[in-house]
N, C-alpha and C positions, 0 to 999 in steps of 0.2 A: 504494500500500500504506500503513495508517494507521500509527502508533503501536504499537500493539495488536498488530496482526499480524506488526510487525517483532518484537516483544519476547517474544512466544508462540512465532517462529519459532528466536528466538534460546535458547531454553530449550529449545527440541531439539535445536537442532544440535551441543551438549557429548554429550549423551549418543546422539545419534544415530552417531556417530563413534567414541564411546568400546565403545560395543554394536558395531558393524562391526568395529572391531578386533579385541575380544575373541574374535568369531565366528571370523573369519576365524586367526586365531592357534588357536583349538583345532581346526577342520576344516583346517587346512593343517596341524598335527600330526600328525593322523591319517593324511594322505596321505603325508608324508614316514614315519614309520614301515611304514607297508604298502610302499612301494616303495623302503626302504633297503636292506632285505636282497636285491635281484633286482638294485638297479642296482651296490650293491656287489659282489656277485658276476660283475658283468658287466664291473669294472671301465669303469665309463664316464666321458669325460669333462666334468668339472666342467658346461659348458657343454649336454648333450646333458641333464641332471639337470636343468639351473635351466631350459631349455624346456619339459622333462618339468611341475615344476612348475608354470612358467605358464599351461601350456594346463590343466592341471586347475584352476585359480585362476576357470577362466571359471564352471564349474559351481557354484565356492564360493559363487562373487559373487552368483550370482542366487539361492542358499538364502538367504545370508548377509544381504540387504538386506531381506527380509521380516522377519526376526526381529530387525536393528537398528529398524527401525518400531517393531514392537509396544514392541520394552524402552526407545525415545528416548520413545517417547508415555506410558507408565506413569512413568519416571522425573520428564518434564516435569509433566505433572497432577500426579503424587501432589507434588514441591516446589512448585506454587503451591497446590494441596490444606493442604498441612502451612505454609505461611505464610498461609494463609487470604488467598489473593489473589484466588480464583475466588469468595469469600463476599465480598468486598470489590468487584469486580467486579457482580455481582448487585446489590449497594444500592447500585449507580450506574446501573442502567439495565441493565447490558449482561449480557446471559443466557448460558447456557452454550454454545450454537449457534454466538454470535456470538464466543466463544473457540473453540472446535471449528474452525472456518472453515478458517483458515490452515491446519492442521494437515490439513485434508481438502483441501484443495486442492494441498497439495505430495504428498503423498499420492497424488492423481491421475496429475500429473507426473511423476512415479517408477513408478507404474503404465506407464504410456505409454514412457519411458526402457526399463525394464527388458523390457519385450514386443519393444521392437526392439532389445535387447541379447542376448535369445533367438533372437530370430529371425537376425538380422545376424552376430551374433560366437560365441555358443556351439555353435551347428554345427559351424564351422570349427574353434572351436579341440578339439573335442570330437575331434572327423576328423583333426586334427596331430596329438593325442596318441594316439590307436591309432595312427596313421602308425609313432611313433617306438616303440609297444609291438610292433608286427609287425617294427619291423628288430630291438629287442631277441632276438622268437624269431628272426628269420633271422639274428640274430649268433649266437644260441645253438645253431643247426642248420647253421653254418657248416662246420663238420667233417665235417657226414652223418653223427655217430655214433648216434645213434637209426636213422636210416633203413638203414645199412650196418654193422649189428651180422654178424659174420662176414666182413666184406669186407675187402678192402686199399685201403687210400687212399694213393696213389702220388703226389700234388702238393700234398703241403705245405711248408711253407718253402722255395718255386720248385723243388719237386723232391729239395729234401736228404735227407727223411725220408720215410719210408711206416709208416704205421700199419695195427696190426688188431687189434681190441675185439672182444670175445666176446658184450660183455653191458655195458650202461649203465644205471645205475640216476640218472636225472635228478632225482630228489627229495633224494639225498644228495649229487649232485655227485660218484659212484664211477664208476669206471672196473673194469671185472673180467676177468682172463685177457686181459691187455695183451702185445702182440708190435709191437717196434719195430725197424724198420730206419734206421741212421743212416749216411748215404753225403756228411754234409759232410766229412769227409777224402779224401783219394786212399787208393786200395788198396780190397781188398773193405769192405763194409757192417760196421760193428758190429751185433750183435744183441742187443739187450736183452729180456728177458720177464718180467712180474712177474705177479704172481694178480692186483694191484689196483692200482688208482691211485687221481689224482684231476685234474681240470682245472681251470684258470683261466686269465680273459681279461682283456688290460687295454687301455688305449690305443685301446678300443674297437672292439676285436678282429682290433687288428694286431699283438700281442705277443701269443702261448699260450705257457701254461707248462704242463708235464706232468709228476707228481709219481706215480714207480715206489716201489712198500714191497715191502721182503724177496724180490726177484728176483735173477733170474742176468743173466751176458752173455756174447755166443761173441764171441771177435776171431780171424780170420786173419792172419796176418801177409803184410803187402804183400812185403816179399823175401824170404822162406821161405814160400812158399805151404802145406808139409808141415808146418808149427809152427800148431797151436791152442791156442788158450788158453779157458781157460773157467772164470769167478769168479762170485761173489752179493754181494748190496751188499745194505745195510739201507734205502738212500734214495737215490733217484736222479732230479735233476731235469733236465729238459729242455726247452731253450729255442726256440721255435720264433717266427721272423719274419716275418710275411708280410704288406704290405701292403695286397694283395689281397685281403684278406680282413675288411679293416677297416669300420666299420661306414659305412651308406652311406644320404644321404638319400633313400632311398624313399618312392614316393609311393602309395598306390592309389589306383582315382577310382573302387571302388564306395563307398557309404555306406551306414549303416545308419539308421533311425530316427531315432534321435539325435544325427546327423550331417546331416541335413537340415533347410532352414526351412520352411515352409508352403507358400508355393507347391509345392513340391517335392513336401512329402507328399500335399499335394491332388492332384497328378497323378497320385501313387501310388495314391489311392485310389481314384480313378475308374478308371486301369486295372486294378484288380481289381475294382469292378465287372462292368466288360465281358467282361472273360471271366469272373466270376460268371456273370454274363448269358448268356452264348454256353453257358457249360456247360450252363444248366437249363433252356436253348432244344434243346438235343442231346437230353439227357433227354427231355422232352415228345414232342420226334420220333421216338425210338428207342423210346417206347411208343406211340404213336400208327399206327408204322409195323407194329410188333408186332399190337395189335390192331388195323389193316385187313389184314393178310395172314390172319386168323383168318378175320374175316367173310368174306373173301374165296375161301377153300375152299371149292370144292364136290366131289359126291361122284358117283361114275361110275355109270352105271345095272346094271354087271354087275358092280362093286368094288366091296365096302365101303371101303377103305383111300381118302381123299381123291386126287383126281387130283394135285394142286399136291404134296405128299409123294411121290404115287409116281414122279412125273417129276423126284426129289429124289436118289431110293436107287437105289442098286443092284440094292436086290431088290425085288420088289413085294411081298413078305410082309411087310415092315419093319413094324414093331409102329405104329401110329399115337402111343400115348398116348409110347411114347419117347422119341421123335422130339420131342414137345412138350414133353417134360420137358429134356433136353437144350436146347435153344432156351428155355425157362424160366430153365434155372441160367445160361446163354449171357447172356442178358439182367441176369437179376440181379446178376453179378459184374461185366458193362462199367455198369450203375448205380451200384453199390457206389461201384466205383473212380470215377466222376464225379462220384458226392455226395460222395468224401471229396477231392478236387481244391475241389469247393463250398467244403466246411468251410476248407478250409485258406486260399483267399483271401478268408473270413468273417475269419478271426483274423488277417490282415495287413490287412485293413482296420478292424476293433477297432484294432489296435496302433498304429497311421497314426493315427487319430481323436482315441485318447488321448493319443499326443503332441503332438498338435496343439490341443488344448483343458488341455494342462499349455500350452504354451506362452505363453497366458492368464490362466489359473488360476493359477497361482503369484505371476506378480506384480501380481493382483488383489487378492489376498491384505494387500498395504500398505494400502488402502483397508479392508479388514474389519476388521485389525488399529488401525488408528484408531479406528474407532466402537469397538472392544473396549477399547483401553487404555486409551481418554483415559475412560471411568467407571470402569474398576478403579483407575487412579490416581488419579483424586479421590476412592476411598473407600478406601486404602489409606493415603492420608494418609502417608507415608513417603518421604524423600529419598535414600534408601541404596541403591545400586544392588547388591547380593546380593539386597534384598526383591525389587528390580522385573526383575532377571535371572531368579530363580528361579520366579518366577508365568508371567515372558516364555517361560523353555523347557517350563516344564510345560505350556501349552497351546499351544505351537508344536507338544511332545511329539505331544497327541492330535492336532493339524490333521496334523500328517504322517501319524500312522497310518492315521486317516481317509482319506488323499490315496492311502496306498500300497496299503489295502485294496480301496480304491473302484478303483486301476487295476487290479489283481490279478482282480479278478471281472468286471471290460470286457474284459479278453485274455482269458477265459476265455467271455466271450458270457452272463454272466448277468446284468448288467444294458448301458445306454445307455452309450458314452463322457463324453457331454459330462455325465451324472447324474453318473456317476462322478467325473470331475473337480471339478463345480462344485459339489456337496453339503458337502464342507467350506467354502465360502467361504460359500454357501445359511444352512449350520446358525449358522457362527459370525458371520455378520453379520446374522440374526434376533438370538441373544442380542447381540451388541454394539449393535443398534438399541434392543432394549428397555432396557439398562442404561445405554443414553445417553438416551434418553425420562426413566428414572422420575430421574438426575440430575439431568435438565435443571429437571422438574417438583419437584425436591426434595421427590419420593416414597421411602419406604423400598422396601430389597428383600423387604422381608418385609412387608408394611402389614397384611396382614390378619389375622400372627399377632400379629403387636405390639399390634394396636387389642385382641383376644383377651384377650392376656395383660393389658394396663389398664384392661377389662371384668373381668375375676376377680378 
């Protein structure tokens, strides 16, 4: 490695880090405020959160290192832009290309890095973090009070308590027309009942706490059985312990999509081919077989009514054309239902395609973002990293909607996967190759209005 390419490399590496960070700190904001409110509610502990977060850190990382490129490569051009090193460079021989290099070469590298950091690690971690979001709902479903609205639940806190909820409203965390039995003393059960509550879990849902507003409670007395009592309370909380109940490393070993690598998907989508295949081979038989039983009637010399029909019915009157209407719609509906079997392993194999050509596509994207920055920064001539942030996310901006539109309309079968995918990288590395061309050549971007304008 010369001089040159160390010292070109070494002007990215400040802002190439400083942009990773940045990235990574405003998308890991995001993530923590979307999942504060659910895991605090879940009371979870500290440890079961900061996994939580890690495995979502894999998906950051590989957004995150595309858009550190673009803004380390704009930063680096536009400071040797703005010190006039890359013009100083040039009256020594050494052309814009020959700077460009390094910077397309590490670029490669990180290409390559980030394709097998999609493939190898963000599956997995993708697949851990629904892991830990599925035990959240089975901590949340822990109780059965969705599923056994009206019921009694006889074995909570090893048996102490029995509950019966009327009505949960799981969006406000209410509890409605609450009935509690409490049999941790000796003697009969207290009875508590309130119109509402509300629930919380902590310890990761080996601690419930149960919160009674403006209810009553019956107590019998253990040695006067013929003595009731019976009062109302404004607030009544209830403690329940159950280890049992606590939250637990579960695993699934189905995946979705985005929880597999490639090979993976590729087998995916072959075997939705094949039974594609097997379907539309049924079909072709199931009319083929259709019409040879047609051609295959014939007609008796003293009946009209076909022989093959009348040896069908019951009756030999049976109307002929019914009979084939019936067997008509017969057909048409086992079609129906087999083209829409079709369709449906068309659109898992779209969806298979297109995350398999993201998983590509995205971190090919370092390489387009090279040929793109490294001329925006030399004509932006600016060392300030707000300029070169702001240019960086405005057309990250459009390359994702681009990216998010183009899969949207492959799940949907209007156009190819792999178009879908590769057309932002297609579009913005035609314009990054032309604006690294007319720099290189120390052509304007405008030449021919320019020459215009100092013709008039």
């Amino acid at each position: 490695m010369t001089d040159l390419s160390k010292y070109v490399l070494r002007e990215h590496l400040g802002p190439f880090f400083f942009a990773l960070a940045l990235i990574l700190f405003i998308l890991l904001t995001d993530v923590v405020l979307q999942m504060m409110d659910q895991v605090l509610s879940k009371g979870l502990h500290w440890t079961v959160a900061a996994r939580l977060l890690l495995y979502n850190l894999a998906w950051i990382v590989a957004l995150a290192v595309p858009m550190a490129v673009l803004v380390a490569v704009i930063m680096a051009f536009g400071r040797l832009a703005a010190d006039c090193e890359i013009m100083a460079a040039k009256a020594c021989g050494i052309g814009f290309f020959r700077i460009l290099r390094p910077a397309l070469i590490t670029a490669i590298f990180l290409d390559v890095l980030m394709i097998l950091f999609n493939d190898l690690v963000l599956p997995d971690f993708n697949h851990r973090a629904r892991n830990i979001y599925s035990n959240l709902r089975r901590q949340k479903a822990a109780l059965v009070l969705k599923e056994k609205e009206g019921v009694f639940i006889h074995d909570l806190g090893k048996g102490q308590y029995s509950l019966l909820v009327q009505e949960v409203d799981e969006q406000r965390n209410r509890l409605l027309d609450i009935t509690i039995y409490d049999a941790s003393q000796p003697g009969p059960p207290l009875t508590l009942h309130a119109p509402a509550g509300s629930l919380r879990v902590f310890n990761n849902g080996e601690y419930i706490q149960i919160t009674l507003l403006d209810g009553e409670f019956h107590r019998v007395d253990a040695s006067h059985p013929e003595r009731f009592t019976r009062g109302t309370f404004a607030r009544q909380v209830i403690h329940v312990k159950d280890p049992r109940r606590a939250l637990s490393d579960y695993r699934s070993s189905w995946r979705s999509d985005r929880e597999m690598n490639v090979a993976a998907m590729r087998a995916k989508v072959r075997e939705h081919r094949e039974k594609r295949q097997r379907l539309e081979a049924l079909m072709d038989s199931s009319v083929s077989h259709f019409i040879n039983r047609l051609n295959a009637v014939g007609v008796d010399e003293h009946q009209e009514q076909p022989k093959i029909y009348r040896r069908q019915t019951a009756s030999p009157t049976a109307d002929f054309d019914s009979l084939l209407t019936i067997e008509v719609e017969a057909l048409k509906k086992k079609l129906a239902n087999q083209q829409h079997q079709v369709e449906r392993h068309i659109e898992d194999i779209d969806r298979y395609s297109v995350e398999i050509h993201k998983k590509f596509s995205i971190p090919s994207a370092c390489i387009v973002f090279v040929l793109l920055g490294a001329p925006l920064g030399a004509r932006v001539r600016r060392s300030g990293a707000a300029v070169s942030v702001a240019v960086s996310l405005g057309f990250f901006w459009i390359y994702w909607m681009f990216l998010i539109g183009g899969e949207e309309l492959a799940d949907r079968g209007f156009i190819l996967p792999a178009v879908a995918m590769w057309a932002p990288n297609l579009t913005f590395g035609l314009l990054g190759g032309y604006l690294t061309w007319i720099t290189a050549m120390d052509r304007p971007l405008l030449g021919r209005r320019r020459r215009n304008e100092v013709r008039s």
